[in-house]
Backbone as CSV, one residue per row, in Angstrom:
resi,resn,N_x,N_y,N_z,CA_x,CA_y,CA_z,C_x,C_y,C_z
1,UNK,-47.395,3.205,-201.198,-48.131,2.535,-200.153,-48.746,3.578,-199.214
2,UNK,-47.805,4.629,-198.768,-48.779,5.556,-197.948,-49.700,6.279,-198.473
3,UNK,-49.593,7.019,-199.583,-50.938,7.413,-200.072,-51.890,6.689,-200.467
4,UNK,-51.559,5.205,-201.278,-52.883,4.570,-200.936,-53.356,4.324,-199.736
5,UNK,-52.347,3.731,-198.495,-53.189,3.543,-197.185,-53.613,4.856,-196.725
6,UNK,-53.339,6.128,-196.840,-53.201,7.676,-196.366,-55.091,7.755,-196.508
7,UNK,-55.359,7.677,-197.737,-56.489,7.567,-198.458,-57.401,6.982,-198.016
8,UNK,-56.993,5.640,-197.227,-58.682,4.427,-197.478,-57.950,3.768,-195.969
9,UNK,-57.638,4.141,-194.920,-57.030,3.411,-193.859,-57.233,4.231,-192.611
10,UNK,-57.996,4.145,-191.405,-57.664,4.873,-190.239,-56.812,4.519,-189.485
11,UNK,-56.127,3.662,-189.799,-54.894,3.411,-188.807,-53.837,4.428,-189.397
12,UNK,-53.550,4.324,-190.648,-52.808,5.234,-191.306,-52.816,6.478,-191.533
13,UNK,-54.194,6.879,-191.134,-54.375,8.618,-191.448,-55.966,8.596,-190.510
14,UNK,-55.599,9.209,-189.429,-56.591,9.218,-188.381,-57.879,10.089,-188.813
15,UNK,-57.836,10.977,-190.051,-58.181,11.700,-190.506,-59.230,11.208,-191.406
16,UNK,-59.408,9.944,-191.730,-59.970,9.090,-192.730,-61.164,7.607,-191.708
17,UNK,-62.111,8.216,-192.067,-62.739,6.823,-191.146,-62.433,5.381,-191.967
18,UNK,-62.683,4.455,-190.228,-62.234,2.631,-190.891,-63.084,2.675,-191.585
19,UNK,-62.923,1.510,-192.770,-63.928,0.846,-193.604,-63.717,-0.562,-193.799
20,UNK,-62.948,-1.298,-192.471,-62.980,-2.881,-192.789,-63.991,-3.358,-192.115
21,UNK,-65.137,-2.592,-191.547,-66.277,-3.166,-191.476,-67.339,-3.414,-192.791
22,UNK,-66.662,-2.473,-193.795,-67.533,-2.974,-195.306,-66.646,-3.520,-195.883
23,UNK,-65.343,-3.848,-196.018,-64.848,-4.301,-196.805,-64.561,-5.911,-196.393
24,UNK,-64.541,-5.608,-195.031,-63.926,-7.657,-194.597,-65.151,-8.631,-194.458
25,UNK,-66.230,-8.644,-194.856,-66.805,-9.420,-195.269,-67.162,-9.885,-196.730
26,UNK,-66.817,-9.195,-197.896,-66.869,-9.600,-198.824,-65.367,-10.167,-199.178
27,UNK,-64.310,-9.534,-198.131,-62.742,-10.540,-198.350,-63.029,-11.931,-197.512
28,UNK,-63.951,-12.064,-196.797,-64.290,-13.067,-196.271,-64.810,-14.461,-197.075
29,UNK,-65.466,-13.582,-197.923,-66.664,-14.442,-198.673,-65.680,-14.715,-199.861
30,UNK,-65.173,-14.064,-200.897,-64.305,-14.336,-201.733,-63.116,-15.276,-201.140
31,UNK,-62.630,-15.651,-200.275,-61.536,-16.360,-199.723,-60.253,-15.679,-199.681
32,UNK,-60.181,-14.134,-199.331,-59.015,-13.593,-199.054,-58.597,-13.349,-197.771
33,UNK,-59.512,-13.012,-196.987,-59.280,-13.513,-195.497,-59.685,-14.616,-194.729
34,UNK,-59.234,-15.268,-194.065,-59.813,-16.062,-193.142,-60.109,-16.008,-191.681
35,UNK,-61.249,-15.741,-190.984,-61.663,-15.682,-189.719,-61.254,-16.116,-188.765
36,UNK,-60.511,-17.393,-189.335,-59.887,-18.653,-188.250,-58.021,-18.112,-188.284
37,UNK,-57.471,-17.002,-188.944,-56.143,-16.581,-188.637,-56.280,-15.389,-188.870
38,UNK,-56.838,-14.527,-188.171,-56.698,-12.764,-187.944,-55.583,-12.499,-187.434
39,UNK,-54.656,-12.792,-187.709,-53.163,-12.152,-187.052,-52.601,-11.258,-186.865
40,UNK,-52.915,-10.557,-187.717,-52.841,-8.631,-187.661,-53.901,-8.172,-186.518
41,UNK,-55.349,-8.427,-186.343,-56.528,-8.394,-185.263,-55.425,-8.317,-184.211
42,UNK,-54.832,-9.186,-183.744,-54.451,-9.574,-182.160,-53.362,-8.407,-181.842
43,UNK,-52.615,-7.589,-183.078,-51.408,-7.097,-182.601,-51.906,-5.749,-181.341
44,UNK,-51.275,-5.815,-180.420,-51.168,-4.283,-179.889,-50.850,-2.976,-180.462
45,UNK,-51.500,-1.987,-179.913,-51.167,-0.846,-180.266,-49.830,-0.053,-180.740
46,UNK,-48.932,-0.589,-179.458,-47.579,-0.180,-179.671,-46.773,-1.128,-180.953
47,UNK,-47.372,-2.150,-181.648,-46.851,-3.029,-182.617,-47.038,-1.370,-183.984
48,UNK,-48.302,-1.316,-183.857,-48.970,-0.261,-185.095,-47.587,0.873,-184.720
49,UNK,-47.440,1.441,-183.668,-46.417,2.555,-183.417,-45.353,2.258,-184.054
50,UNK,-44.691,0.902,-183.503,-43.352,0.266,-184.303,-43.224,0.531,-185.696
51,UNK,-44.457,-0.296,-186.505,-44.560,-0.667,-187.812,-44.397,1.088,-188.213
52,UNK,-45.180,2.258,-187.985,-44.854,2.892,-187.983,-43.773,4.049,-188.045
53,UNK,-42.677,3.451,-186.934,-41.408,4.081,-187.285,-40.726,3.274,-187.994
54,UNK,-40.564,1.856,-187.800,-40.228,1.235,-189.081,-40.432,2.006,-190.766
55,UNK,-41.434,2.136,-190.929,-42.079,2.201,-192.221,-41.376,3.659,-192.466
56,UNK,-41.295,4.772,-191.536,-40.322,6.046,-191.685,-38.838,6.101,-191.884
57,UNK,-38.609,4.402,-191.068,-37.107,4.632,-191.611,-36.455,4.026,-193.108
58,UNK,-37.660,3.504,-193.213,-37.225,2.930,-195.084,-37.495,3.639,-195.493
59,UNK,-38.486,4.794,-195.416,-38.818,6.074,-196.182,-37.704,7.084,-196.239
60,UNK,-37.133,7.202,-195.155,-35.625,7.907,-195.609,-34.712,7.621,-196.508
61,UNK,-34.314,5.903,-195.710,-33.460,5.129,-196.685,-34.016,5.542,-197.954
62,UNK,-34.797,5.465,-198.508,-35.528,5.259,-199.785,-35.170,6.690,-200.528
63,UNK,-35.109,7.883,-199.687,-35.237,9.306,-200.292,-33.625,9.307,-200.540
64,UNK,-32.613,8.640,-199.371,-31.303,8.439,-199.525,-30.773,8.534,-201.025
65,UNK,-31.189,7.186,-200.514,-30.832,6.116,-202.390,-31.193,7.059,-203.554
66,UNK,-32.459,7.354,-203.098,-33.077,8.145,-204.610,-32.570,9.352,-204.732
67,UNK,-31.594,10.333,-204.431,-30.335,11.121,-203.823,-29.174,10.919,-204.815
68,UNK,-29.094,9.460,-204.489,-27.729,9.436,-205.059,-27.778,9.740,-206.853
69,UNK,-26.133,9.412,-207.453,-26.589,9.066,-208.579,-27.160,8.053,-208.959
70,UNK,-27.356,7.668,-210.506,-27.630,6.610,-210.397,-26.794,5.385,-210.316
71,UNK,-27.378,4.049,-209.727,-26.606,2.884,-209.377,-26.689,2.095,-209.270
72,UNK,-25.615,1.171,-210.400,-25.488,0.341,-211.433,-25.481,-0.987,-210.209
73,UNK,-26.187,-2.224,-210.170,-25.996,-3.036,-209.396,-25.661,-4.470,-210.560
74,UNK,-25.165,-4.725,-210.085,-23.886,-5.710,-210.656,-25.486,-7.269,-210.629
75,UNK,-26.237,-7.357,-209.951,-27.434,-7.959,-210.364,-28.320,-7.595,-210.236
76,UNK,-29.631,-8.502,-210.827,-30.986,-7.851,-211.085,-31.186,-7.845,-209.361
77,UNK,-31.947,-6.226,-209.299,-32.184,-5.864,-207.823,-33.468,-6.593,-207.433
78,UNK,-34.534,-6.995,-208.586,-35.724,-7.906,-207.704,-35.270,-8.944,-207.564
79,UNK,-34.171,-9.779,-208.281,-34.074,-11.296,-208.129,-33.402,-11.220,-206.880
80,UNK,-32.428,-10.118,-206.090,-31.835,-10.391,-204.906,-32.985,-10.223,-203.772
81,UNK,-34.013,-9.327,-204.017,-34.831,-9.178,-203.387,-35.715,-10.283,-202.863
82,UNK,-35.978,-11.158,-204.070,-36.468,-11.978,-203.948,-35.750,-13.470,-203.310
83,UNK,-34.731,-13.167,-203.439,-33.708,-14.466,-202.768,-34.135,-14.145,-201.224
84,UNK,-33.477,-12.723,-200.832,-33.397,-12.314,-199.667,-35.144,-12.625,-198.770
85,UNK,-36.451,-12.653,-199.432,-37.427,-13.050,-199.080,-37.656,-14.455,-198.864
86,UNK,-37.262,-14.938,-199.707,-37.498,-16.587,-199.943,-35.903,-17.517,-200.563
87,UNK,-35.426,-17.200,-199.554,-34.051,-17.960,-199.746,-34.601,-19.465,-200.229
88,UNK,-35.490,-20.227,-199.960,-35.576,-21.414,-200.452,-36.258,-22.234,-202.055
89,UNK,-36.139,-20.376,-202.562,-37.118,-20.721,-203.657,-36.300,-21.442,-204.870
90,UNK,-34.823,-20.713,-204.850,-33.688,-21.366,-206.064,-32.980,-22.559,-205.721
């Protein structure tokens, strides 16, 4: 996720100009965004900071895990994943 956003995102890499002025009107027109719920639009600055250190601390976790040996989980790790997202789906 960060090198693709690193790449094609100025929020993510200040270093890289925006381009959702060319890209969000044809997500507009195809029906992937909608104009009438920009919800990400409204967040504050300090939300982007959060998401930010958020997103660094699963990146550790992540280097953690991938550290260890390997490890055997007693169930399939997307189906818990997926419970844990959408408890109401089973």
């Amino acid at each position: 996720m960060e090198a693709f956003l690193g790449g094609r995102c100025g929020l993510a890499n200040p270093g890289v100009a925006c381009r959702c002025h060319k890209l969000t009107p044809a997500a507009i027109a195809s029906g992937l965004i909608d104009p009438a719920r920009l919800a990400l639009a409204k967040l504050p600055v300090r939300r982007v900071d959060r998401l930010s250190v958020d997103i660094e601390r699963v990146r550790t976790a992540a280097e953690v895990f991938r550290s260890l040996p390997e490890y055997a989980s007693s169930k399939d790790f997307a189906a818990q994943l997926r419970d844990l997202l959408d408890p109401g789906a089973n």
